[in-house]
C-alpha positions in Angstrom: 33.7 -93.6 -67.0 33.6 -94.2 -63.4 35.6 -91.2 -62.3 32.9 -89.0 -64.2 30.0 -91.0 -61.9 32.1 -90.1 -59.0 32.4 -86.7 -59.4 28.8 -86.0 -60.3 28.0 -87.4 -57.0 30.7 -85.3 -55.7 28.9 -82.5 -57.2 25.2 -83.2 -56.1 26.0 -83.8 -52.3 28.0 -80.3 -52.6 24.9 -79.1 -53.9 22.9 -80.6 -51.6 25.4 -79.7 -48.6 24.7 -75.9 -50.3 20.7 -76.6 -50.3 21.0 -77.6 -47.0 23.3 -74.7 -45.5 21.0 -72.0 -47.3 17.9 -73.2 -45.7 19.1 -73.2 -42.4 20.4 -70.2 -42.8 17.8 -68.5 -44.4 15.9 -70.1 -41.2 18.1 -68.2 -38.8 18.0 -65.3 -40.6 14.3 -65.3 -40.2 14.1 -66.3 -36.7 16.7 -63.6 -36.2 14.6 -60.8 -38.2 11.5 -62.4 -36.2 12.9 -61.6 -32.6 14.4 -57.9 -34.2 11.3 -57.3 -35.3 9.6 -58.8 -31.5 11.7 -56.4 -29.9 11.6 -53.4 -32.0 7.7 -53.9 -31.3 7.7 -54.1 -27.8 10.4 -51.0 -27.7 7.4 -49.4 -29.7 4.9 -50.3 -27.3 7.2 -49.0 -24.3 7.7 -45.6 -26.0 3.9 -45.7 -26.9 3.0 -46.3 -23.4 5.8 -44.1 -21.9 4.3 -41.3 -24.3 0.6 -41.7 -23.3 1.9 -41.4 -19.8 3.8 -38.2 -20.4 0.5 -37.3 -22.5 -1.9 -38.1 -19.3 0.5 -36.3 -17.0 0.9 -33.2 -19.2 -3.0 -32.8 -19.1 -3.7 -33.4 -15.3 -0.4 -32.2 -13.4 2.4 -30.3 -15.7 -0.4 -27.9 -17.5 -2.8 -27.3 -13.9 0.4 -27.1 -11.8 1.9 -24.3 -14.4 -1.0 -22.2 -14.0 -0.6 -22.4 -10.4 2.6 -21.1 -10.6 1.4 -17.9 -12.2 -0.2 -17.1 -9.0 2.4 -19.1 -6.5 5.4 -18.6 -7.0 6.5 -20.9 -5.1 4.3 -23.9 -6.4 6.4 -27.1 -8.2 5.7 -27.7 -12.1 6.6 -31.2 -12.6 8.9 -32.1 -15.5 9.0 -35.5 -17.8 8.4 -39.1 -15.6 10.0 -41.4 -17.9 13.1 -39.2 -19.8 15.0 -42.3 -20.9 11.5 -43.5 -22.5 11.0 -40.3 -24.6 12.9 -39.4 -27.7 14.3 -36.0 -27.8 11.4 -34.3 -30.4 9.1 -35.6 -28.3 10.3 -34.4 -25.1 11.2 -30.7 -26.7 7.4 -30.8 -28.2 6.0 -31.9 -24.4 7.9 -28.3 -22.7 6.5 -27.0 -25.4 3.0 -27.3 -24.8 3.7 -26.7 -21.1 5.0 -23.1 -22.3 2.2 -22.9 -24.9 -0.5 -23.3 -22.3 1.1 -20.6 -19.8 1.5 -18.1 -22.6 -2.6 -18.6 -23.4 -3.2 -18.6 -19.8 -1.3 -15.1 -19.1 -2.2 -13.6 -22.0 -6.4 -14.6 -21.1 -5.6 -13.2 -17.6 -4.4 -10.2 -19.1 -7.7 -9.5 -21.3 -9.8 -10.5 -18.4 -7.7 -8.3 -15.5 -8.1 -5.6 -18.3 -11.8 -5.8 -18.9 -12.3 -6.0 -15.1 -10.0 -2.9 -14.4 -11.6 -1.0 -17.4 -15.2 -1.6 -15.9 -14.3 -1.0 -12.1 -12.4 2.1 -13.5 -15.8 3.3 -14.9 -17.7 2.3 -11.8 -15.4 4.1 -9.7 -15.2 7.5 -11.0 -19.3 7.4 -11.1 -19.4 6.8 -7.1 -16.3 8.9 -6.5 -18.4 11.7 -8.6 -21.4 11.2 -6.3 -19.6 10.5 -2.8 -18.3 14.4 -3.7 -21.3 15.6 -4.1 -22.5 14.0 -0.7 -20.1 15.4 0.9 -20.4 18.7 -0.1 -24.4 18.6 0.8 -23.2 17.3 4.1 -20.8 20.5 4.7 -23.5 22.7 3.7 -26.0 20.7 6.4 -22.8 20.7 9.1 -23.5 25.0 8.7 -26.9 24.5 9.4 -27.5 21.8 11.7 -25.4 21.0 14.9 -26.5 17.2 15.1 -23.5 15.1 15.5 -25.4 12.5 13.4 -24.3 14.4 10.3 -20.2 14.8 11.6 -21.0 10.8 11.7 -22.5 10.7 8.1 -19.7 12.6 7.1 -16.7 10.3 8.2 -18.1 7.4 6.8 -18.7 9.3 3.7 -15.2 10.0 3.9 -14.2 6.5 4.0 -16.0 5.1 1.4 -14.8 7.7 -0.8 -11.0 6.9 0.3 -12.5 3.0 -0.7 -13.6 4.6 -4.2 -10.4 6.4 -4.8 -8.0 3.7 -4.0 -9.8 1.2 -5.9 -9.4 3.6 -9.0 -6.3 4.3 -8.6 -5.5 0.7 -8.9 -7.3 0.4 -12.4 -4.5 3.3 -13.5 -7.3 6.3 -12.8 -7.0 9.6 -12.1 -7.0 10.1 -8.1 -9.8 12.2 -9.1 -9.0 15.6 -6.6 -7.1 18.9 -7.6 -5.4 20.6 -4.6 -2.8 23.3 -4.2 0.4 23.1 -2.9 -0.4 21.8 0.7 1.9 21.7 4.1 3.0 18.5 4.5 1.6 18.6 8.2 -1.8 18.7 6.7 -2.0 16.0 4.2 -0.7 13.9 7.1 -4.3 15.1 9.2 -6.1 14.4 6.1 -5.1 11.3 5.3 -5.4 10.7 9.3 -9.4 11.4 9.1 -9.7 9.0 6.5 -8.9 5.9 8.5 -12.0 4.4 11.0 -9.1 4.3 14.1 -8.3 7.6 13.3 -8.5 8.8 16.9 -5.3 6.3 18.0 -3.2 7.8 15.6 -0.5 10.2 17.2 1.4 12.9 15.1 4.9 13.7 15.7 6.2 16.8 13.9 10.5 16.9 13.6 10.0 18.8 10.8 13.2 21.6 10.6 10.8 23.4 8.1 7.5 24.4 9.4 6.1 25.6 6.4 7.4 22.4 4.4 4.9 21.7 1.7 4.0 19.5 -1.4 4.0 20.4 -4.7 -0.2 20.2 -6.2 0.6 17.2 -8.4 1.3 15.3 -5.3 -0.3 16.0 -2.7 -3.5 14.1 -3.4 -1.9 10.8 -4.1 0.9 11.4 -1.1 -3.0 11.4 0.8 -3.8 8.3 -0.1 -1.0 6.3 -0.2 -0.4 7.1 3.3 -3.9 6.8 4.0 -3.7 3.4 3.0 -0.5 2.4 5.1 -2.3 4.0 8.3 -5.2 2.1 7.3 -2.9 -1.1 7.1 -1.2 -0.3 10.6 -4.7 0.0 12.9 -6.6 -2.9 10.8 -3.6 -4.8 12.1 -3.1 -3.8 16.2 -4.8 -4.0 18.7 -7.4 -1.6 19.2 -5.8 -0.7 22.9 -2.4 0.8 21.3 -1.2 3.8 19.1 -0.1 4.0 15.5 2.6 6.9 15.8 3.2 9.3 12.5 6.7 11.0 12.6 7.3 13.7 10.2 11.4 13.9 9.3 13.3 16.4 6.6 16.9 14.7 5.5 19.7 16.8 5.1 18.8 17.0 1.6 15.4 18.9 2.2 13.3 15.5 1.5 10.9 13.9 3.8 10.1 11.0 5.3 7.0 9.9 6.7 7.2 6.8 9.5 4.3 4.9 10.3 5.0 2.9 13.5 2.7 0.2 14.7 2.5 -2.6 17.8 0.4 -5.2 15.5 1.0 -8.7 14.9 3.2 -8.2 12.4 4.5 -10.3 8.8 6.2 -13.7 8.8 8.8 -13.7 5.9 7.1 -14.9 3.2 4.3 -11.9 3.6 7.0 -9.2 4.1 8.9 -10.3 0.6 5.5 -9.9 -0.9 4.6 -6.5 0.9 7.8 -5.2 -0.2 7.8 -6.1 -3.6 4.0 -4.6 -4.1 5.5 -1.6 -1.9 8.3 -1.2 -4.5 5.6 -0.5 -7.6 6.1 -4.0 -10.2 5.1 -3.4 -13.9 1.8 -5.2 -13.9 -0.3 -6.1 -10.6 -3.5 -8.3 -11.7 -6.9 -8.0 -9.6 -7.1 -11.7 -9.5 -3.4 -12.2 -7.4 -4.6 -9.8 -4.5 -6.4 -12.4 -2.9 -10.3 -13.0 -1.9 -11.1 -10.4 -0.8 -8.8 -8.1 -2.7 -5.9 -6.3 -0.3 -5.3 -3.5 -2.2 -3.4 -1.6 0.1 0.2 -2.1 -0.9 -1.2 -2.4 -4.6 -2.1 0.9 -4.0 0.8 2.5 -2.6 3.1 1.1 -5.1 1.3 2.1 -7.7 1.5 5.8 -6.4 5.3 5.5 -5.8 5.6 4.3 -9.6 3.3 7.3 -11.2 4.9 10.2 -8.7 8.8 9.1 -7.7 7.9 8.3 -4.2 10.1 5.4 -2.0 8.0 3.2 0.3 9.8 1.0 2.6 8.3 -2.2 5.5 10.6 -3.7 8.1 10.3 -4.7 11.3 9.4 -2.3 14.0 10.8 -1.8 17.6 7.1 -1.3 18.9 6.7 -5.1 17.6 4.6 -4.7 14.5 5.7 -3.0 11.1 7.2 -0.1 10.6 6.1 1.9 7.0 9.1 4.5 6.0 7.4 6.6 3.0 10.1 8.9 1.5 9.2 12.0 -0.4 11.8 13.1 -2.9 13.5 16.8 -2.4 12.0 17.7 -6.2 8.2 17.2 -4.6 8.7 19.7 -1.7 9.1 23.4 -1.5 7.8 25.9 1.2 4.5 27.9 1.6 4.6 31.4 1.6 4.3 33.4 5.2 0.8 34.5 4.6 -0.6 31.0 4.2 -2.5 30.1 7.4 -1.8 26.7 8.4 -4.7 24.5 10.2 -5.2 25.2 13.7 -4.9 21.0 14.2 -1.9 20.8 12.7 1.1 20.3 15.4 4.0 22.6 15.6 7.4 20.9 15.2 9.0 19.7 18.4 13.1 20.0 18.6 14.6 17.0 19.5 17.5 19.2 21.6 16.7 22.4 23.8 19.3 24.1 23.0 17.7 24.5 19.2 14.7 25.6 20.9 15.8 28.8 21.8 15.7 30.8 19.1 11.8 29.8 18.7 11.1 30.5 22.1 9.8 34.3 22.3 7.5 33.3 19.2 4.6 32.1 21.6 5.1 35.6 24.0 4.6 37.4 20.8 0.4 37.4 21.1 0.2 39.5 24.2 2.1 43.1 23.0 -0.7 44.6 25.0 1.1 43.1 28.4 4.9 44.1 27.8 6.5 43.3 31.7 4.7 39.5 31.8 7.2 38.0 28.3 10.3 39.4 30.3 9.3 37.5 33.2 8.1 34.1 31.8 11.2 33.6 29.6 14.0 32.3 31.5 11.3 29.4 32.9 10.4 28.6 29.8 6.5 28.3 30.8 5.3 31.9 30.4 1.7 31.0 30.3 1.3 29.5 34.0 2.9 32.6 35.2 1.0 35.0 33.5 -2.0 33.4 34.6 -0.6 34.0 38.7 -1.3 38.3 39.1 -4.8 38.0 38.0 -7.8 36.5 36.5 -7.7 39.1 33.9 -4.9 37.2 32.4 -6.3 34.4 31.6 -8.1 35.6 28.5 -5.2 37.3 27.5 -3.0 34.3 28.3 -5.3 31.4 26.4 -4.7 32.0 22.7 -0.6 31.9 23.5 -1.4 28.4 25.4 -3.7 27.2 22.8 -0.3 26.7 20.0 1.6 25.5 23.1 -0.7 22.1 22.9 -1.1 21.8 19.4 2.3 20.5 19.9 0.8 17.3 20.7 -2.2 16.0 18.4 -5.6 16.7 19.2 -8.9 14.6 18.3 -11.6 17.0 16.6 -13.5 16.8 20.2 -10.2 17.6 22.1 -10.2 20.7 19.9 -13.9 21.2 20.8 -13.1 20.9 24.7 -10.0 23.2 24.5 -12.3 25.8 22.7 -14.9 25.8 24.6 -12.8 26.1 27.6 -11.4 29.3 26.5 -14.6 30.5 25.2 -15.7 30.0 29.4 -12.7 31.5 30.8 -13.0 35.0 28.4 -16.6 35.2 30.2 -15.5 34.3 33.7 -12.8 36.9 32.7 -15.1 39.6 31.7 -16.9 38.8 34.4 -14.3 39.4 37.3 -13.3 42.8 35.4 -16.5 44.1 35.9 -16.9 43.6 32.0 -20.5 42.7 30.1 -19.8 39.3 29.1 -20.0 38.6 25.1 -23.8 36.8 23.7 -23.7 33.1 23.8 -24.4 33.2 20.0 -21.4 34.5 19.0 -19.4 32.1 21.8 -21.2 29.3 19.9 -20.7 30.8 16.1 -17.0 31.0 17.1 -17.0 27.3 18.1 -18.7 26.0 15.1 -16.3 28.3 13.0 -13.3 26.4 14.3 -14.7 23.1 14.2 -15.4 23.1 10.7 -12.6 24.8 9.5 -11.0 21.6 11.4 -12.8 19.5 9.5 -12.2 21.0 6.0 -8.9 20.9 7.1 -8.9 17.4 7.6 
């Protein structure tokens, strides 16, 4: 009987032991799942709080700063603070909303840049329409009035039609001017007269072809675009130097049109940009040319995109920029011999002598009526000072042969007006000596005007 007391004692302190074991252990286990559950709450909290933070910075910095970027390249778009904080969804969903934003923003820029060039586009062809006009009233006015107020009126006309046109052309418009096939001499003189330092600009012709012309499609935009680069060169040098034009014709019966300036020049950063403007991108927005707009290069590469020109900048030797504008071989053919060039445009100069040669009885050729004086001048080379030597009869024989000799060199429209009115006196002085009746002053003067508006049509 006693062993069966024992072992039911036996049995309740096991059970007790057992009691005792499971509620410490179901303590621990609680204390345990208390500081999992601590922890996993404060991990919580830290992604909570590293999230808002991400959150804050997404809305003030990453978003902001990515917009910036669509305008500066070169501007920093900060990425995630606290990467070891933030999951991977949330982190994907973060750069996400970063590319989200820059796609809106873009794609509004877009709408807006195309509303703004649709309106200016508009605007533009209504002033270009009436600047026409103008200047056709002022022409007719030029014929009937000699006030050098109205030459004045007309230049500025000029430029703010040059204003009109580039600005269209940058909304994708028409240049809005037919022409014919036109010497490639001229269009460089037209787009001269449309820049305000028009008079510093020198003209070097190397052309091999003197006849050399562009096709009609072209020679309009070929106008502006190097309007724009001349425009570009005397905006930025000093008003004391020269902006030189050379006219060149490659081997394979291209051209090339170099602008040389001694400006101030591009520091890298503005030369990258020039060149890739110059070299005609897909898209240019209004609102990345800056405030004010500089349209210039804008311009000009959107001309070398529509018409297969090649625009080059570097550095030039004079110290400022050098502009290289390259017209293709497919653009240029050659005027027919009864086309009358402008009496501005400058004769090509050979770079060696010895090419000179075969041109040189060309300029004896006026005077037939004075056969022993061409055989004379030709070995010096300078036939009109010695015609000039036997008597003063020869000098108005001897004038129109001299007056080609300096359109070598370019000539402002009142250089032209000087040298013709010059040989206007002499041919009287002339007359007079011979014992001749000297012409009216009217038709002198009707002579004078003749040429100096045929200069100015031609410019």
């Amino acid at each position: 009987m006693g062993w069966i007391v024992a072992v039911i004692a036996v049995m309740a302190a096991v059970a007790a032991a057992m009691r005792s074991y499971g509620s410490a252990r179901s303590e621990q286990l609680a204390v345990a799942h208390a500081e999992l559950t601590e922890r996993q709450m404060k991990a919580a909290e830290a992604r909570t709080a590293a999230l808002v933070d991400e959150i804050r910075q997404l809305a003030h910095k990453r978003i902001p700063a990515a917009a910036t970027a669509l305008s500066h390249p070169s501007a920093q778009v900060p990425g995630l603070r606290e990467a070891a904080e933030v999951d991977g969804d949330a982190a994907r969903l973060l750069t996400e909303a970063v590319q989200a934003a820059r796609t809106a923003v873009i794609e509004e820029r877009q709408r807006v840049d195309a509303a703004a060039r649709a309106a200016m586009r508009g605007t533009s062809a209504k002033i270009q329409s009436l600047l026409n006009q103008s200047q056709q009233l002022l022409h007719e006015l030029q014929h009937e009035y000699d006030d050098p107020r109205i030459l004045q009126l007309d230049f500025r006309n000029e430029l703010a039609l040059r204003r009109t046109q580039s600005t269209a052309v940058l909304c994708d418009a028409w240049p809005g001017l037919a022409r014919q096939n036109s010497p490639l001499v001229e269009i460089v003189l037209g787009a001269q007269s449309r820049v305000a330092g028009y008079e510093r600009i020198k003209v070097a012709n190397h052309l091999r072809e003197e006849r050399l012309a562009l096709a009609a499609r072209a020679a309009e935009p070929l106008a502006i675009a190097l309007a724009e680069l001349l425009a570009n060169a005397t905006a930025y040098s000093h008003p004391d130097t020269d902006v030189t034009v050379t006219l060149q014709q490659s081997g394979g019966r291209g051209a090339f049109l170099v602008v040389d300036d001694a400006g101030i020049g591009m520091d890298e950063d503005a030369l990258d940009r020039a060149r890739a403007l110059l070299a005609g991108p897909s898209e240019v927005l209004l609102t990345e040319l800056g405030d004010p707009p500089q349209t210039g290069f804008a311009v000009v590469g959107r001309l070398v995109v529509q018409y297969g020109f090649h625009c080059h900048i570097e550095a030039s030797p004079f110290g400022g920029m050098r502009t290289i504008l390259r017209v293709p071989a497919h653009l240029l053919t050659v005027l027919k011999e009864d086309r009358t060039l402008s009496a501005l445009a400058p004769t090509p100069v050979s770079a060696h002598p010895a090419a000179a040669e075969p041109d040189a009885p060309a300029p004896p050729a006026p005077p037939a009526q004075d056969p022993p004086q061409p055989a004379a001048a030709e070995p010096a080379g300078l036939p009109s000072r010695r015609r000039r030597a036997p008597k003063p009869v020869a000098v108005a024989s001897t004038a129109p042969t001299a007056a080609p000799a300096a359109g070598q060199m370019p000539r402002t429209p009142e250089q032209a007006e000087s040298s013709w009115a010059a040989l206007q006196q002499g041919t009287l002085n002339g007359r007079s000596v011979a014992g001749r009746a000297p012409a009216p002053d009217s038709d002198g003067h009707d002579h004078l005007g003749d040429q100096d508006d045929q200069g100015d049509d031609e410019t």
